[in-house]
VMD Tcl script that draws the C-alpha trace (Angstrom):
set ca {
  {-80.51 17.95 -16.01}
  {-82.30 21.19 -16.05}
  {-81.13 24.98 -14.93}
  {-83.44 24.14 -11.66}
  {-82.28 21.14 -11.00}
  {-78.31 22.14 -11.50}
  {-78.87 24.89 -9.33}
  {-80.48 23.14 -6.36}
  {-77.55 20.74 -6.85}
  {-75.31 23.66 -6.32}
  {-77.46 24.98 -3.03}
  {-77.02 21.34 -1.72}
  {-73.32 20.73 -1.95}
  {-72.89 24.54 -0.92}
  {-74.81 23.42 2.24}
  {-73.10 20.08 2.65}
  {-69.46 21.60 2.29}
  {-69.94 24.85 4.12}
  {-70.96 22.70 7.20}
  {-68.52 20.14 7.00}
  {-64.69 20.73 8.14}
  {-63.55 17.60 6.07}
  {-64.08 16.20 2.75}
  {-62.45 14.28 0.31}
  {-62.43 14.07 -3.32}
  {-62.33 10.72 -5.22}
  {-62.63 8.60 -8.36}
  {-64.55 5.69 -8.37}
  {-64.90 5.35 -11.79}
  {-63.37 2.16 -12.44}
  {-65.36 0.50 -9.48}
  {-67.94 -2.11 -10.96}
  {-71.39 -2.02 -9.43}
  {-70.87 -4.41 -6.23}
  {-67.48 -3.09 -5.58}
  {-69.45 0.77 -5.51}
  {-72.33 -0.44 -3.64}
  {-69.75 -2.11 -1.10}
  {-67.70 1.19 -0.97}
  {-71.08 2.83 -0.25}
  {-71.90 0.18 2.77}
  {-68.12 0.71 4.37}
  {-69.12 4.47 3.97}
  {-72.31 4.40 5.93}
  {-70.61 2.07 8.66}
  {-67.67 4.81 9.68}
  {-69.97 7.76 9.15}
  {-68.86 8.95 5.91}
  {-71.70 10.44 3.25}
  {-70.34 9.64 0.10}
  {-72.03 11.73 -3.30}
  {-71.00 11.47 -6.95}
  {-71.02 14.81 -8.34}
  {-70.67 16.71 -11.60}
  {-66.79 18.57 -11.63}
  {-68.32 21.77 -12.74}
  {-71.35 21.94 -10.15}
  {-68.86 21.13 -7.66}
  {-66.56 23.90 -8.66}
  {-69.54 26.48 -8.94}
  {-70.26 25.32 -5.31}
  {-66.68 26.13 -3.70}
  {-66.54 28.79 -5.43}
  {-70.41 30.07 -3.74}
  {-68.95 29.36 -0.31}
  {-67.90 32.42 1.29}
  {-64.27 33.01 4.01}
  {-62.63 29.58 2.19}
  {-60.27 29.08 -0.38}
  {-60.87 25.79 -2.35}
  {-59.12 26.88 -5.28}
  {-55.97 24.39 -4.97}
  {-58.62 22.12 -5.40}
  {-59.79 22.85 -8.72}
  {-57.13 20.83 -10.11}
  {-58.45 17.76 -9.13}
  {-61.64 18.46 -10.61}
  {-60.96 15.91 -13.62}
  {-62.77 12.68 -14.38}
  {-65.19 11.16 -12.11}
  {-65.19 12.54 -8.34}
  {-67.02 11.40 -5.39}
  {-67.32 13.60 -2.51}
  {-66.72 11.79 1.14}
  {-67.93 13.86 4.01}
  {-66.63 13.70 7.34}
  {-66.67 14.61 10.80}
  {-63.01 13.19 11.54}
  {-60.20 13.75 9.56}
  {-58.25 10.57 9.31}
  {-61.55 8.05 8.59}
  {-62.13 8.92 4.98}
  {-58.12 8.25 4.23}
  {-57.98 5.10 5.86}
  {-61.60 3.81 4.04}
  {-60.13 4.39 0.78}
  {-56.43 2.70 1.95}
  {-58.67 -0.38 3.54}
  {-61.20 -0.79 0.69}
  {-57.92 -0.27 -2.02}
  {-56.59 -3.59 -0.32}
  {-59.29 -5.56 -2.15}
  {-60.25 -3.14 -5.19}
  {-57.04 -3.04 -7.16}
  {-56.25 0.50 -5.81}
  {-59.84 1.84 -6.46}
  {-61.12 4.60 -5.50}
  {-58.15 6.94 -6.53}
  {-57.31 9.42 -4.17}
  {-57.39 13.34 -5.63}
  {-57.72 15.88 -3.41}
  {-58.85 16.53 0.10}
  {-60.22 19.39 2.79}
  {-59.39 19.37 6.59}
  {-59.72 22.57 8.66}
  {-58.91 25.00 6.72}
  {-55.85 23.16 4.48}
  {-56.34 21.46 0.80}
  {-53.94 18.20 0.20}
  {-54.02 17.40 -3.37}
  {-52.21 14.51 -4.88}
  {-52.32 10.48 -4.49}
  {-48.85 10.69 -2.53}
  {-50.63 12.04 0.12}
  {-52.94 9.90 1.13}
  {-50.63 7.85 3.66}
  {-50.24 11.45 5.49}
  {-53.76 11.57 5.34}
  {-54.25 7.99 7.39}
  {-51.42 8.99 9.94}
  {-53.58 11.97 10.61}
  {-54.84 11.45 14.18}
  {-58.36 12.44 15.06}
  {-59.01 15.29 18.13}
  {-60.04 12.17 20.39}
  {-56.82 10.26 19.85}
  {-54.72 13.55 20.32}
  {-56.59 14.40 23.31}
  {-56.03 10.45 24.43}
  {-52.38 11.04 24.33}
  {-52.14 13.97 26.09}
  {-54.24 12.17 29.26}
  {-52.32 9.72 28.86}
  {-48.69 11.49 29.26}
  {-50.46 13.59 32.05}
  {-51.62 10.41 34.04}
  {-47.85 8.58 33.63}
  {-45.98 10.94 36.43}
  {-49.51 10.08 39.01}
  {-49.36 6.66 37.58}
  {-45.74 6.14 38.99}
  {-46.08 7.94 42.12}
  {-49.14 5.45 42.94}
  {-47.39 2.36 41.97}
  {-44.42 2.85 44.43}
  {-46.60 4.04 47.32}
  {-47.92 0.42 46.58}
  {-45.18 -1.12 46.05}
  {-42.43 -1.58 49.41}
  {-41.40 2.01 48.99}
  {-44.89 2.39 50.15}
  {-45.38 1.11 53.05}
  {-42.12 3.19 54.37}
  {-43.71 6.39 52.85}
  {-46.72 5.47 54.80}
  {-44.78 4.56 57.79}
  {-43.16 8.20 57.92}
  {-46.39 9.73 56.67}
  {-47.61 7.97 59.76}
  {-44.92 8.90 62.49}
  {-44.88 12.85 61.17}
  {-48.84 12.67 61.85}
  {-49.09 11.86 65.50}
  {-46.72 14.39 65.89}
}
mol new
graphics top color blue
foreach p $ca { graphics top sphere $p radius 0.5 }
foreach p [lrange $ca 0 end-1] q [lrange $ca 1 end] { graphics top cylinder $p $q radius 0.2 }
display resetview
């Protein structure tokens, strides 16, 4: 690989990272060729660019990105890594728990970055997976907001109802 080539390497994964609140870091190494290129497919289904990169042009590229610390990161930087880029914060972690199912625990978990906060270490990948997304969070809290209508509704249905609406009925024509 050349100096030019290294360097627009650098400008691209500066790019990628800067934009992108999430990422993980991986190794695949042990991964034959279909087990990668089915890794790769389950990838593109959920929305998750995955890129095999060089430890050292990775590093070089945190290190270019300006108002974020990556360096609890630079631990990880061993071996093979494979950068998954996300949107949501929980899908990468639960791709590599589903695909590890089938690939005798491959890819290995090393490190990851979500909003602002570096996890490094296999252990906490299962963390990672209980992670719910801003969708699911905001889910919930519509959900505990409707229960309290949801209840009122159900007995003015139900025979405490029709009494309610019997009173509601009398105090109107009044």
């Amino acid at each position: 690989m050349t100096k030019e080539q290294k360097n627009q390497e650098i400008a691209d994964l500066v790019e990628v990272l800067g934009n992108s609140p999430v990422f993980y870091l991986a190794n695949a190494e042990s991964l034959n060729a279909q087990a990668t290129g089915a890794l790769r497919r389950e990838c593109f289904k959920q929305n998750v660019q995955m890129r095999v990169v060089k430890n050292s042009l990775l590093k070089k590229a945190l290190e270019r990105i300006d108002g974020k610390d990556y360096s609890p990161l630079y631990s990880a930087l061993k071996g093979n890594t494979a950068v998954l880029t996300s949107e949501v914060a929980n899908v990468p972690a639960r791709l590599i728990k589903e695909f590890r199912k089938k690939n005798q625990d491959k890819p290995v978990f090393k490190a990851a970055f979500i909003q602002e906060d570096c996890y490094v270490g296999e252990d906490l990948l299962d963390t990672l997976v209980a992670l719910k997304s801003k969708e699911e969070l905001v889910g919930d809290i519509i959900a505990l907001l409707q229960s309290p209508a949801k209840n009122v509704v159900s007995a003015l249905q139900g025979n405490a109802g029709h009494k309610v609406a019997g009173i509601v009925k009398a105090l109107g024509e009044r």
